[in-house]
PDB file of N, CA, C and O in Angstrom:
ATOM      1  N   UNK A   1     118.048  76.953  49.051  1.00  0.00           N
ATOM      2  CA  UNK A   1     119.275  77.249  48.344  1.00  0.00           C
ATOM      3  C   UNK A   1     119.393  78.764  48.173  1.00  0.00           C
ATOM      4  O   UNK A   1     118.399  79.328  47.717  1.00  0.00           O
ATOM      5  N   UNK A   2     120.263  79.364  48.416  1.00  0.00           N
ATOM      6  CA  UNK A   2     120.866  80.966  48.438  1.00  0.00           C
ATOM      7  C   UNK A   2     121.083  81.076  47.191  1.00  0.00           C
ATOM      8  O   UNK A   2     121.766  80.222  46.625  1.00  0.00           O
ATOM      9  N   UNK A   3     120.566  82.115  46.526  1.00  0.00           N
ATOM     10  CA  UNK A   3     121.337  82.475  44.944  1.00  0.00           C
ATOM     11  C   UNK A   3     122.407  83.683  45.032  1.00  0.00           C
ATOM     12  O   UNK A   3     121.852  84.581  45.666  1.00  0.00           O
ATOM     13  N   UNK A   4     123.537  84.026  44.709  1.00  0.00           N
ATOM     14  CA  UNK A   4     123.734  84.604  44.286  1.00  0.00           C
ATOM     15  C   UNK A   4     123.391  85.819  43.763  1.00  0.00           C
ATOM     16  O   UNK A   4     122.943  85.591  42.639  1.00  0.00           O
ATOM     17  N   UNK A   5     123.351  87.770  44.142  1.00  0.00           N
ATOM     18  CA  UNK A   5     122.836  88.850  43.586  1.00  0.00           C
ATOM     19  C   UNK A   5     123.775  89.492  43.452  1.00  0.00           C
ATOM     20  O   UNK A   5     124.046  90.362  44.279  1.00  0.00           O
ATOM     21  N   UNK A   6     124.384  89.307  42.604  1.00  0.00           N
ATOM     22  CA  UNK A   6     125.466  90.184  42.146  1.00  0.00           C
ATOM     23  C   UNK A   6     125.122  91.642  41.595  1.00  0.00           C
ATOM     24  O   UNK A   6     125.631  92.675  42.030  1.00  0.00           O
ATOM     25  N   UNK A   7     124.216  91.568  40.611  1.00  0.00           N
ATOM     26  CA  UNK A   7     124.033  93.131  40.409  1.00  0.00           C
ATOM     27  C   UNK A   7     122.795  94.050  40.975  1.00  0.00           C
ATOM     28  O   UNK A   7     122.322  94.994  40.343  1.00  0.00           O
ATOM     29  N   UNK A   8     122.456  93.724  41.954  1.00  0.00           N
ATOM     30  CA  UNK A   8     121.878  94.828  42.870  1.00  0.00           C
ATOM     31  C   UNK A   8     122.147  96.383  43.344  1.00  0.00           C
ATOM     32  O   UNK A   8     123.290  96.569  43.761  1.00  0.00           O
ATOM     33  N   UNK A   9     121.478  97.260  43.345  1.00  0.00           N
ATOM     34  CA  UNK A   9     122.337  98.441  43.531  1.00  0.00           C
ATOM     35  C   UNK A   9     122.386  98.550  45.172  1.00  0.00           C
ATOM     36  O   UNK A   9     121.538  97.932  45.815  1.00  0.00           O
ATOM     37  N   UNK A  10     123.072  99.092  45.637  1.00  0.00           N
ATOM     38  CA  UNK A  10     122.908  99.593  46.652  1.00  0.00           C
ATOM     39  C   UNK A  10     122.051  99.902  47.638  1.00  0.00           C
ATOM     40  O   UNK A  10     122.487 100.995  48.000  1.00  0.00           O
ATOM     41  N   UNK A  11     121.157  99.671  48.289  1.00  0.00           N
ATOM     42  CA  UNK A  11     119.860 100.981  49.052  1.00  0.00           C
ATOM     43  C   UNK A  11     120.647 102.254  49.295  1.00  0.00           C
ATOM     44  O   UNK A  11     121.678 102.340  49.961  1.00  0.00           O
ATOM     45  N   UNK A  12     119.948 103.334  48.593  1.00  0.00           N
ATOM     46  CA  UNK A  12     120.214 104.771  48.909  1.00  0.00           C
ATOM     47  C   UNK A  12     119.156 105.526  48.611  1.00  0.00           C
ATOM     48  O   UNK A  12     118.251 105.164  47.860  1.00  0.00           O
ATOM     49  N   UNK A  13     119.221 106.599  49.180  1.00  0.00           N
ATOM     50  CA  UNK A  13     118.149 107.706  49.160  1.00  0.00           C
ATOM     51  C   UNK A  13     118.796 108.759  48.216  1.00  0.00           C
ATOM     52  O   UNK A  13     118.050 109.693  47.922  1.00  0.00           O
ATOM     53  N   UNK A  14     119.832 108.776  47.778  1.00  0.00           N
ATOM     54  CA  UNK A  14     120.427 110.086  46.953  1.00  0.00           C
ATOM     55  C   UNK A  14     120.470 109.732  45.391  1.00  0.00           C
ATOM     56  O   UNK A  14     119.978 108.604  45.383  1.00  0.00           O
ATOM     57  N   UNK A  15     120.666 109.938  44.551  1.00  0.00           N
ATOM     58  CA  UNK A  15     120.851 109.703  42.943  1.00  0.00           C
ATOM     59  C   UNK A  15     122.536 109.536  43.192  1.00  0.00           C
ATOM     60  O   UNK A  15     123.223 108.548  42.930  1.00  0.00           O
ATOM     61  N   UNK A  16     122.986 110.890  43.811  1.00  0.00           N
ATOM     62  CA  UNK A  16     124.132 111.316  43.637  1.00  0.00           C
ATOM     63  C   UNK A  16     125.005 110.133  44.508  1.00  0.00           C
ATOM     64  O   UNK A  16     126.233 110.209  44.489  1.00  0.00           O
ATOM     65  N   UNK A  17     124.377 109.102  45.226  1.00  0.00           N
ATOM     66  CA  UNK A  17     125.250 107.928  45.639  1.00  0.00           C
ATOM     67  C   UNK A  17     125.524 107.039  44.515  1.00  0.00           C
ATOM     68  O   UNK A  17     126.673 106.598  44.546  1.00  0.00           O
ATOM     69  N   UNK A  18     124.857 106.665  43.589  1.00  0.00           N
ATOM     70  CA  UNK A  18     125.147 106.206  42.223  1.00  0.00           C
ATOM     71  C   UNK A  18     125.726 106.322  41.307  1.00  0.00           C
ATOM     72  O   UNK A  18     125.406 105.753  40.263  1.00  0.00           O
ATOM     73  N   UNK A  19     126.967 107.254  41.444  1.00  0.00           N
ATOM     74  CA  UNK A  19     127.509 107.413  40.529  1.00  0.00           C
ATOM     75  C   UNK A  19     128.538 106.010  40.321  1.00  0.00           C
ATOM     76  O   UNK A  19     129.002 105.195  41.118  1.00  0.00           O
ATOM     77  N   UNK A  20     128.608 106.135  39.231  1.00  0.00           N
ATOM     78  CA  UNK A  20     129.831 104.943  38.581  1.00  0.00           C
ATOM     79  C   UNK A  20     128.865 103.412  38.628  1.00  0.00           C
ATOM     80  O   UNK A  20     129.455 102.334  38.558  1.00  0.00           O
ATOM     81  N   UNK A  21     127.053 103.492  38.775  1.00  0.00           N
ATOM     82  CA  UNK A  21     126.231 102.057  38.956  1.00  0.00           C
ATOM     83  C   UNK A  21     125.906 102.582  37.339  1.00  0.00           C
ATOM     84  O   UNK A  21     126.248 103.507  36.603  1.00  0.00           O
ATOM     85  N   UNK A  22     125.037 101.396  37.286  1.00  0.00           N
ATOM     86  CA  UNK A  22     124.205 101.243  36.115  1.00  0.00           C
ATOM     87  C   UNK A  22     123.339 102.427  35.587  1.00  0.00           C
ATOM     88  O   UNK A  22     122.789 102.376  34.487  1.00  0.00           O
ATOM     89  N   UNK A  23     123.267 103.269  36.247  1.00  0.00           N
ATOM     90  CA  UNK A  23     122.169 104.045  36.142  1.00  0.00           C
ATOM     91  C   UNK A  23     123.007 104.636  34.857  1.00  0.00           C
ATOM     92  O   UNK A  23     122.661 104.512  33.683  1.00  0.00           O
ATOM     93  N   UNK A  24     124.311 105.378  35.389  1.00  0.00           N
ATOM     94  CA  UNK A  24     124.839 106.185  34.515  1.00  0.00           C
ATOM     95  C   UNK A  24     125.177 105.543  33.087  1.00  0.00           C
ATOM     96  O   UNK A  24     125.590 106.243  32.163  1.00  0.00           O
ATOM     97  N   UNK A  25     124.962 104.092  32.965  1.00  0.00           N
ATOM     98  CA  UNK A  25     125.238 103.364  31.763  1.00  0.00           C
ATOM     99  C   UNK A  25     123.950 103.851  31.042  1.00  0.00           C
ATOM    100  O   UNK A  25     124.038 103.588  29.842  1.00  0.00           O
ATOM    101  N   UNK A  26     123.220 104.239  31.241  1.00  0.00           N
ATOM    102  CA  UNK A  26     121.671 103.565  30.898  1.00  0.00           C
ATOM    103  C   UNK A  26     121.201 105.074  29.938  1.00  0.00           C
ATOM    104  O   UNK A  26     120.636 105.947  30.595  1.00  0.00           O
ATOM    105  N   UNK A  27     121.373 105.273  28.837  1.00  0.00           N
ATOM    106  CA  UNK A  27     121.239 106.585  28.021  1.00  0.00           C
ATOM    107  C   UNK A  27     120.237 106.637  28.592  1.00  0.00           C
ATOM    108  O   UNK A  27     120.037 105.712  29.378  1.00  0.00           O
ATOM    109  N   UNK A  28     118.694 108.184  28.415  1.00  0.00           N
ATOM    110  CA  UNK A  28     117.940 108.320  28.482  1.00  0.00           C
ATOM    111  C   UNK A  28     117.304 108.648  27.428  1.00  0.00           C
ATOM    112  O   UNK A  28     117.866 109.446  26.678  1.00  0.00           O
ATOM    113  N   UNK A  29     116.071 108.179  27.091  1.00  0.00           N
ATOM    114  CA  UNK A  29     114.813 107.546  25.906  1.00  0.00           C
ATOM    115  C   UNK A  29     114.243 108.824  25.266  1.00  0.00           C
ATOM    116  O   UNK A  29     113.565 109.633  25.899  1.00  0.00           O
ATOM    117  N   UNK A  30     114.557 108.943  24.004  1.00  0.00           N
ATOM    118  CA  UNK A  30     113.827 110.345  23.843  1.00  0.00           C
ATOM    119  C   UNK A  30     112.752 109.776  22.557  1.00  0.00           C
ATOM    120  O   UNK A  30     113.040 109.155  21.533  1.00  0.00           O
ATOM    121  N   UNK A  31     111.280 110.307  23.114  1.00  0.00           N
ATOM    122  CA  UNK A  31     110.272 110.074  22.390  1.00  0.00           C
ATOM    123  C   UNK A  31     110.038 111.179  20.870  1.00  0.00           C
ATOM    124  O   UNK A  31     110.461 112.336  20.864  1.00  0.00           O
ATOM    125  N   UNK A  32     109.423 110.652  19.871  1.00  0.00           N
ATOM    126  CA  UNK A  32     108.787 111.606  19.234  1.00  0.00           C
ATOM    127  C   UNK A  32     107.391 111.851  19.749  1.00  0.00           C
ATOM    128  O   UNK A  32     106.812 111.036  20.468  1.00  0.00           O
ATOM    129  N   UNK A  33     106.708 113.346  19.243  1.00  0.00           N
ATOM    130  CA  UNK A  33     105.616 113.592  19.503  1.00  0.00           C
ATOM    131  C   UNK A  33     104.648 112.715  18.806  1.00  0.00           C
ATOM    132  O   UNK A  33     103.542 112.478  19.290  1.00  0.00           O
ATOM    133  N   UNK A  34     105.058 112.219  17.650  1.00  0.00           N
ATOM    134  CA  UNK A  34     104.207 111.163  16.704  1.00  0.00           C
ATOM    135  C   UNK A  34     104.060 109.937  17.854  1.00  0.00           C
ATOM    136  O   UNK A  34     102.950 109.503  18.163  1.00  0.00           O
ATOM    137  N   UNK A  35     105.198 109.478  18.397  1.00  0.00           N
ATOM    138  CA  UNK A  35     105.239 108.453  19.097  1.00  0.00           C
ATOM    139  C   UNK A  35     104.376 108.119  20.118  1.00  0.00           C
ATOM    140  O   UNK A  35     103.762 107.064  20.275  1.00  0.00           O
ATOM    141  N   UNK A  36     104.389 109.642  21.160  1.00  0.00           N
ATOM    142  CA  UNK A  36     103.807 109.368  22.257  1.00  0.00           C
ATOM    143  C   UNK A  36     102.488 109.629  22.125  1.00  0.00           C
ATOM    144  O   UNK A  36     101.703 109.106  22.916  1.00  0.00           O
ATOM    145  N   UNK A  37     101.850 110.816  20.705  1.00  0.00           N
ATOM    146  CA  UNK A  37     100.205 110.823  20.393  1.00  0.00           C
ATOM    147  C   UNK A  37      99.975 109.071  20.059  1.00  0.00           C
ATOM    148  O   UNK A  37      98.962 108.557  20.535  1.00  0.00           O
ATOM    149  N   UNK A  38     100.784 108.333  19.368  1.00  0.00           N
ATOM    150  CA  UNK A  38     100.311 107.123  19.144  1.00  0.00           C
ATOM    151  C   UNK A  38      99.762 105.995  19.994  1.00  0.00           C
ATOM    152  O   UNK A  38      98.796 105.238  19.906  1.00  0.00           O
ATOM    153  N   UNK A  39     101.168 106.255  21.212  1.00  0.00           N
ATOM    154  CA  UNK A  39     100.989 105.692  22.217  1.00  0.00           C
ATOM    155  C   UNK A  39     100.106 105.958  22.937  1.00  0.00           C
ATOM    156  O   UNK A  39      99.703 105.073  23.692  1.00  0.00           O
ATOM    157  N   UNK A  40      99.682 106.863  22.953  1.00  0.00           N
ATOM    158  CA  UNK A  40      97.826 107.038  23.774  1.00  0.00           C
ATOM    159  C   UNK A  40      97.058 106.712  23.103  1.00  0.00           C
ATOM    160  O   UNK A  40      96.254 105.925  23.604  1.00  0.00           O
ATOM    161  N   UNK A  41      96.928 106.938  22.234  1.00  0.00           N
ATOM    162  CA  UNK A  41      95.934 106.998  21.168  1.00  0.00           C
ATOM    163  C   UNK A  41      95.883 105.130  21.512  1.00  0.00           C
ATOM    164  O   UNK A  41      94.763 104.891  21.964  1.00  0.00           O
ATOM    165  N   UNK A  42      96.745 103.804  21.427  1.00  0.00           N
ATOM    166  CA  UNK A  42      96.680 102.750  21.322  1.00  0.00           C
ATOM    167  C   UNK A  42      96.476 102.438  22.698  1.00  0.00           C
ATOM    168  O   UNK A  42      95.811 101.430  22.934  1.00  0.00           O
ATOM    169  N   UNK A  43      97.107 103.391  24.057  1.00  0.00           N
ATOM    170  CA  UNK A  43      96.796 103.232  25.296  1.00  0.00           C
ATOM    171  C   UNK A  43      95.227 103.082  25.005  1.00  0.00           C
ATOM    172  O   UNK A  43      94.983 101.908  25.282  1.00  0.00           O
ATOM    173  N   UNK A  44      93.874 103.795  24.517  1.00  0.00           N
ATOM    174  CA  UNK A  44      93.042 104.084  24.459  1.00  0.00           C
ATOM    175  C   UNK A  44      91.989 102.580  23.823  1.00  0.00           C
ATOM    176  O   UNK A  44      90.839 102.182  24.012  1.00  0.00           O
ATOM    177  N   UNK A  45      92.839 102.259  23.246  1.00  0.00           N
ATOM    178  CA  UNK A  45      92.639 101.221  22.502  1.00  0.00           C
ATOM    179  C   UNK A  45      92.553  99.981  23.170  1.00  0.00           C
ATOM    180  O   UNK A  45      91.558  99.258  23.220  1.00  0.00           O
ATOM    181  N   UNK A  46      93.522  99.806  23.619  1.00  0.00           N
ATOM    182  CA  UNK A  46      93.913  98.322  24.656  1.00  0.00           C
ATOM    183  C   UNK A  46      94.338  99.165  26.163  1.00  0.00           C
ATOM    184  O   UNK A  46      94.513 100.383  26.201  1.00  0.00           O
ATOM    185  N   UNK A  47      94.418  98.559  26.961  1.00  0.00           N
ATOM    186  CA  UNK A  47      94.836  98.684  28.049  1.00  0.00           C
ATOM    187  C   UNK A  47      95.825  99.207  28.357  1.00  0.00           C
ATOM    188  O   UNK A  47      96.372  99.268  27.256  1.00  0.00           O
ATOM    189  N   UNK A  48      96.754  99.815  29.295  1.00  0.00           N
ATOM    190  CA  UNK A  48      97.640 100.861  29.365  1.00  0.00           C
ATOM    191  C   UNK A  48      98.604  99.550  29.261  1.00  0.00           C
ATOM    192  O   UNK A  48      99.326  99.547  28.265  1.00  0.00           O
ATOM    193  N   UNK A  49      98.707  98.579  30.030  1.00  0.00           N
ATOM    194  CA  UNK A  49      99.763  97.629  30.045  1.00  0.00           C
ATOM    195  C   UNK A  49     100.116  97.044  29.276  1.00  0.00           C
ATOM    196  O   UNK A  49     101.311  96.760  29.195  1.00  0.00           O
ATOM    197  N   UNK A  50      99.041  96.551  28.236  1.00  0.00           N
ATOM    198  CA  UNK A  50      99.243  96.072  27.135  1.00  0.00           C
ATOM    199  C   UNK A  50      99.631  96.731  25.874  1.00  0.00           C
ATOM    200  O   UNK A  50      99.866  96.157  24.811  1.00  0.00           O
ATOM    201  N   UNK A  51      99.685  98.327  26.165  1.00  0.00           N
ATOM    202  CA  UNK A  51     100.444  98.838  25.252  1.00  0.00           C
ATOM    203  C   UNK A  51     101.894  99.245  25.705  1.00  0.00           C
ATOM    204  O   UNK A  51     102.856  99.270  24.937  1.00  0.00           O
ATOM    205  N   UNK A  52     101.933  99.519  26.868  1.00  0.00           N
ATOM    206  CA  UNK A  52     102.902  99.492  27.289  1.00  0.00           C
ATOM    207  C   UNK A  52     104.144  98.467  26.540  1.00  0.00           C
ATOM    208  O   UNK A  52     105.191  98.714  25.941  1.00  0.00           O
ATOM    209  N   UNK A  53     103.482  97.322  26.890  1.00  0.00           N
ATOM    210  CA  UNK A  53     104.396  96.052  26.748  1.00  0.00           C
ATOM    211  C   UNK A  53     104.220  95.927  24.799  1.00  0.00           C
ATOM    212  O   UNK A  53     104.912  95.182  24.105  1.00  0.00           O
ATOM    213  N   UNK A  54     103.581  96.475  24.493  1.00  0.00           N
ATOM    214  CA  UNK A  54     103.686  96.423  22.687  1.00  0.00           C
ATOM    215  C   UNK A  54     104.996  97.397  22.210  1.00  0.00           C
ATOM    216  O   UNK A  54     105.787  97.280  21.274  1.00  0.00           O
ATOM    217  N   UNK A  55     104.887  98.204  23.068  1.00  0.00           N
ATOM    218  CA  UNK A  55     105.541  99.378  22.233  1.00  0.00           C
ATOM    219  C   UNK A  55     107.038  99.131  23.120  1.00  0.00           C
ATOM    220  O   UNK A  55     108.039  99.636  22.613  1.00  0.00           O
ATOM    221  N   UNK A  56     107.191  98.409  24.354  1.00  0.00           N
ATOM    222  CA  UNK A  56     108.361  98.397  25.037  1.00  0.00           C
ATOM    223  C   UNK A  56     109.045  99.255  25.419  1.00  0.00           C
ATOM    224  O   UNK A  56     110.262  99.409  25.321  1.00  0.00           O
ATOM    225  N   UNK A  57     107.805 100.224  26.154  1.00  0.00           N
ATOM    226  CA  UNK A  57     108.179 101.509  27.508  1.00  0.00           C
ATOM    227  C   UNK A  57     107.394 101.494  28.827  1.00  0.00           C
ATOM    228  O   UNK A  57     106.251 101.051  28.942  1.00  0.00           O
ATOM    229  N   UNK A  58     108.153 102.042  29.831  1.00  0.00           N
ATOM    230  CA  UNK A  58     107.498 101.743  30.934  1.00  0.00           C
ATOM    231  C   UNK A  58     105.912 102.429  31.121  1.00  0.00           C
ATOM    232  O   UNK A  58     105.565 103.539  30.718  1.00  0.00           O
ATOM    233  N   UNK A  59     105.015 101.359  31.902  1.00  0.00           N
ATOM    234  CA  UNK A  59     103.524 101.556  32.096  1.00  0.00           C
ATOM    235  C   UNK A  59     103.701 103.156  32.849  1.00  0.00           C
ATOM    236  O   UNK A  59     102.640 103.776  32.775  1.00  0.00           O
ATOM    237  N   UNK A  60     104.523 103.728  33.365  1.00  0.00           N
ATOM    238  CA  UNK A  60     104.706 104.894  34.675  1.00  0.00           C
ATOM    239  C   UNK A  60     104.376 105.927  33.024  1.00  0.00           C
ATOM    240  O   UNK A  60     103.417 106.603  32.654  1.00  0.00           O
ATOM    241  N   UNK A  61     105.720 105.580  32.397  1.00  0.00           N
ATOM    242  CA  UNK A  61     105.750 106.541  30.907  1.00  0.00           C
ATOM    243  C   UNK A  61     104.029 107.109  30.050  1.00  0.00           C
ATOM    244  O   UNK A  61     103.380 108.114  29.757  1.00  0.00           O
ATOM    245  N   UNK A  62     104.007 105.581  29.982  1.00  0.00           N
ATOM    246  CA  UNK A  62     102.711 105.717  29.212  1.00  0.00           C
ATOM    247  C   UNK A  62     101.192 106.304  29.994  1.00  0.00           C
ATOM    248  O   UNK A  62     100.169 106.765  29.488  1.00  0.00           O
ATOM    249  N   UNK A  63     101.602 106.033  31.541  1.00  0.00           N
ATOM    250  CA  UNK A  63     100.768 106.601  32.224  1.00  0.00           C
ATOM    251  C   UNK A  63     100.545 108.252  32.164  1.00  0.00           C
ATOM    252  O   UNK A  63      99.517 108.929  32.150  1.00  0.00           O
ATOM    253  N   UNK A  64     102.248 108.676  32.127  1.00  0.00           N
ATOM    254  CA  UNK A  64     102.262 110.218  32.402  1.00  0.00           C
ATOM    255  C   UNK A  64     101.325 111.075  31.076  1.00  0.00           C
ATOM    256  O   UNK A  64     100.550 112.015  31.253  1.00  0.00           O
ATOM    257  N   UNK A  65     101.684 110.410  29.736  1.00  0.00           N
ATOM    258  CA  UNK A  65     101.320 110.599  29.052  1.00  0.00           C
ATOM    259  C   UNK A  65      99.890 110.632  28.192  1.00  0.00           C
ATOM    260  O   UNK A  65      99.520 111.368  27.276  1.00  0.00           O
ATOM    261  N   UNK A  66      99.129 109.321  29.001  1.00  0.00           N
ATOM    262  CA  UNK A  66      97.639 109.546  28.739  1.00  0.00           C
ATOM    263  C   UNK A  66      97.577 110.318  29.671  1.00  0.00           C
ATOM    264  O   UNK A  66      96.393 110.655  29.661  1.00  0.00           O
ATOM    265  N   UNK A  67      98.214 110.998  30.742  1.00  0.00           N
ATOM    266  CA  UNK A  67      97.184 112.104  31.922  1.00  0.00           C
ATOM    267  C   UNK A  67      97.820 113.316  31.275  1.00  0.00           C
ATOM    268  O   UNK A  67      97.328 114.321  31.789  1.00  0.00           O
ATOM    269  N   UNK A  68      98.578 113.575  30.495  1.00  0.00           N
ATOM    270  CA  UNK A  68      98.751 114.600  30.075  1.00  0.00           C
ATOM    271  C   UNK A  68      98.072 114.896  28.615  1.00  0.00           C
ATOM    272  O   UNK A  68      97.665 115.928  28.082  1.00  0.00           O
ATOM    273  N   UNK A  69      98.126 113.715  28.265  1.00  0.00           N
ATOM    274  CA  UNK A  69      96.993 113.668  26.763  1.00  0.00           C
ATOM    275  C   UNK A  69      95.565 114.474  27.628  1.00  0.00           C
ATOM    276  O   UNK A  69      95.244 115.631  27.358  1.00  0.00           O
ATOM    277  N   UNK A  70      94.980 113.805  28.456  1.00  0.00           N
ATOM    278  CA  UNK A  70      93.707 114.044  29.188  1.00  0.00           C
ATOM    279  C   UNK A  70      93.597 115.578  29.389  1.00  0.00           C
ATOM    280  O   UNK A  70      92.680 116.249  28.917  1.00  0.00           O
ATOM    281  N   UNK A  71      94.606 116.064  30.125  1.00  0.00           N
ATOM    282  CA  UNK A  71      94.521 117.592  30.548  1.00  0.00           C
ATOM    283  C   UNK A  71      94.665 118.360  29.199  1.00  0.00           C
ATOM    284  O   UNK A  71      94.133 119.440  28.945  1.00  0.00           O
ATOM    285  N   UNK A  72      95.480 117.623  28.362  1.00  0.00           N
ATOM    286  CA  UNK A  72      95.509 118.517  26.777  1.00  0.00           C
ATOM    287  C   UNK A  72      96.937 119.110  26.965  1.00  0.00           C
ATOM    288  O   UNK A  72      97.283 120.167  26.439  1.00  0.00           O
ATOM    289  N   UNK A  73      97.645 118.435  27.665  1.00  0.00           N
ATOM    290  CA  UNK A  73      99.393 119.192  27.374  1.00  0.00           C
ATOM    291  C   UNK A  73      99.712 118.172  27.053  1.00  0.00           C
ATOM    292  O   UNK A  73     100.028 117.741  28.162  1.00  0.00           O
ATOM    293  N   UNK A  74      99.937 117.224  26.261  1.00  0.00           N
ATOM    294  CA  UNK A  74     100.616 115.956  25.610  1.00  0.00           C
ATOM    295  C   UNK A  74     101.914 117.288  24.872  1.00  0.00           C
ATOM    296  O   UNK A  74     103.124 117.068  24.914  1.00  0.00           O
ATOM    297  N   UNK A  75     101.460 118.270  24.408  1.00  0.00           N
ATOM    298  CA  UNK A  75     102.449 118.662  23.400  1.00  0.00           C
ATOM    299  C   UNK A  75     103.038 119.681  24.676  1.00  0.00           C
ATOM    300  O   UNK A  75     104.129 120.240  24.568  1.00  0.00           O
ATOM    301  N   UNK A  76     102.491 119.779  25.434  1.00  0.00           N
ATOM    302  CA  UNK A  76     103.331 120.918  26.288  1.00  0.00           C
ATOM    303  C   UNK A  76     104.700 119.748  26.805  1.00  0.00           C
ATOM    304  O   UNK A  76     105.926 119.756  26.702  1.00  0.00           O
ATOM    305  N   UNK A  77     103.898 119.023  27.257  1.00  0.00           N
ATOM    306  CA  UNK A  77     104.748 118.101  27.811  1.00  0.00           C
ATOM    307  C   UNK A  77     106.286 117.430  26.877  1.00  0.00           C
ATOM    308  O   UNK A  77     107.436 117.262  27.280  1.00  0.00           O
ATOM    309  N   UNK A  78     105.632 117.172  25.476  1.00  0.00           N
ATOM    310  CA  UNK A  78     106.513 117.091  24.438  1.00  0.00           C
ATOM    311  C   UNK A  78     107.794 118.401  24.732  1.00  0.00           C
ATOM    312  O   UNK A  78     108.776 118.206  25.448  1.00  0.00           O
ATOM    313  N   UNK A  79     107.602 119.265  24.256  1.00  0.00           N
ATOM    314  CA  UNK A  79     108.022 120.460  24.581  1.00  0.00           C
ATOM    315  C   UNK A  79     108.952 120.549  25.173  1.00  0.00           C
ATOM    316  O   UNK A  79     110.122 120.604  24.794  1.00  0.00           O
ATOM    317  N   UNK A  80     108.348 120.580  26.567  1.00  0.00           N
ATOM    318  CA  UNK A  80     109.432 120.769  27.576  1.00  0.00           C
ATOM    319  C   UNK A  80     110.434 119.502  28.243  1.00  0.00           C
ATOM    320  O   UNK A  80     111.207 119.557  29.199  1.00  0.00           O
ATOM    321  N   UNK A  81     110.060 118.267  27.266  1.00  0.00           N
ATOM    322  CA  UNK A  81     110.664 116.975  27.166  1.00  0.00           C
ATOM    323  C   UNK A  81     111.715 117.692  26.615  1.00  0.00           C
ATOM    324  O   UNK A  81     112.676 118.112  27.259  1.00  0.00           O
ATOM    325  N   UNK A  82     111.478 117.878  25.040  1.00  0.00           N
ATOM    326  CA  UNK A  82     113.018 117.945  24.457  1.00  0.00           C
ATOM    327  C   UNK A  82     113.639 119.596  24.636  1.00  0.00           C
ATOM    328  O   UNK A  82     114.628 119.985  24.015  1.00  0.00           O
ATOM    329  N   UNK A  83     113.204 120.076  25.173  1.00  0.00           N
ATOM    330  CA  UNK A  83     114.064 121.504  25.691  1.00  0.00           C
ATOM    331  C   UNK A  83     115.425 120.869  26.708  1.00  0.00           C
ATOM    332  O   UNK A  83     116.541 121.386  26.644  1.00  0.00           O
ATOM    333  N   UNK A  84     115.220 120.088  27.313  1.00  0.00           N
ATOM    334  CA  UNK A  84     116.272 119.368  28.198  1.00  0.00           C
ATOM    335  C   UNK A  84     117.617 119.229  27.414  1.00  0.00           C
ATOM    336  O   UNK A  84     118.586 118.683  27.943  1.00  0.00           O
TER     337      UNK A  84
END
């Protein structure tokens, strides 16, 4: 039986082919620094996925962030997060 995929995007290689899809619906997530020391700090605790899925942000997110906890720019990284 065939289902139905109605909201699929496109295949493209550009961002800039997306305009007027979902993407542009989709605000972008702004962390506190409390947030994301926590979120390692509990990454540390349990498993990256399983905090991931506690706190309900992507494993890629929480990844960037324990490797930047690791190198010791968690706050650089903060930083130049909300300078944007």
């Amino acid at each position: 039986m065939l289902v139905a995929r109605a909201f699929l995007l496109p295949v493209t290689r550009n961002r800039s082919d997306l305009k007027g899809s979902i993407m542009n619906w989709l605000p972008k997530a702004n962390y506190t620094k409390e947030f994301r020391e926590s979120a390692v700090k509990l990454a540390h605790e349990v498993s990256s996925g399983v905090a991931a899925r506690r706190l309900s942000i992507s494993i890629k997110t929480l990844a960037n962030w324990v490797r930047a906890a690791k190198a010791g720019g968690l706050t650089k990284v903060v930083a130049a997060h909300s300078a944007r």
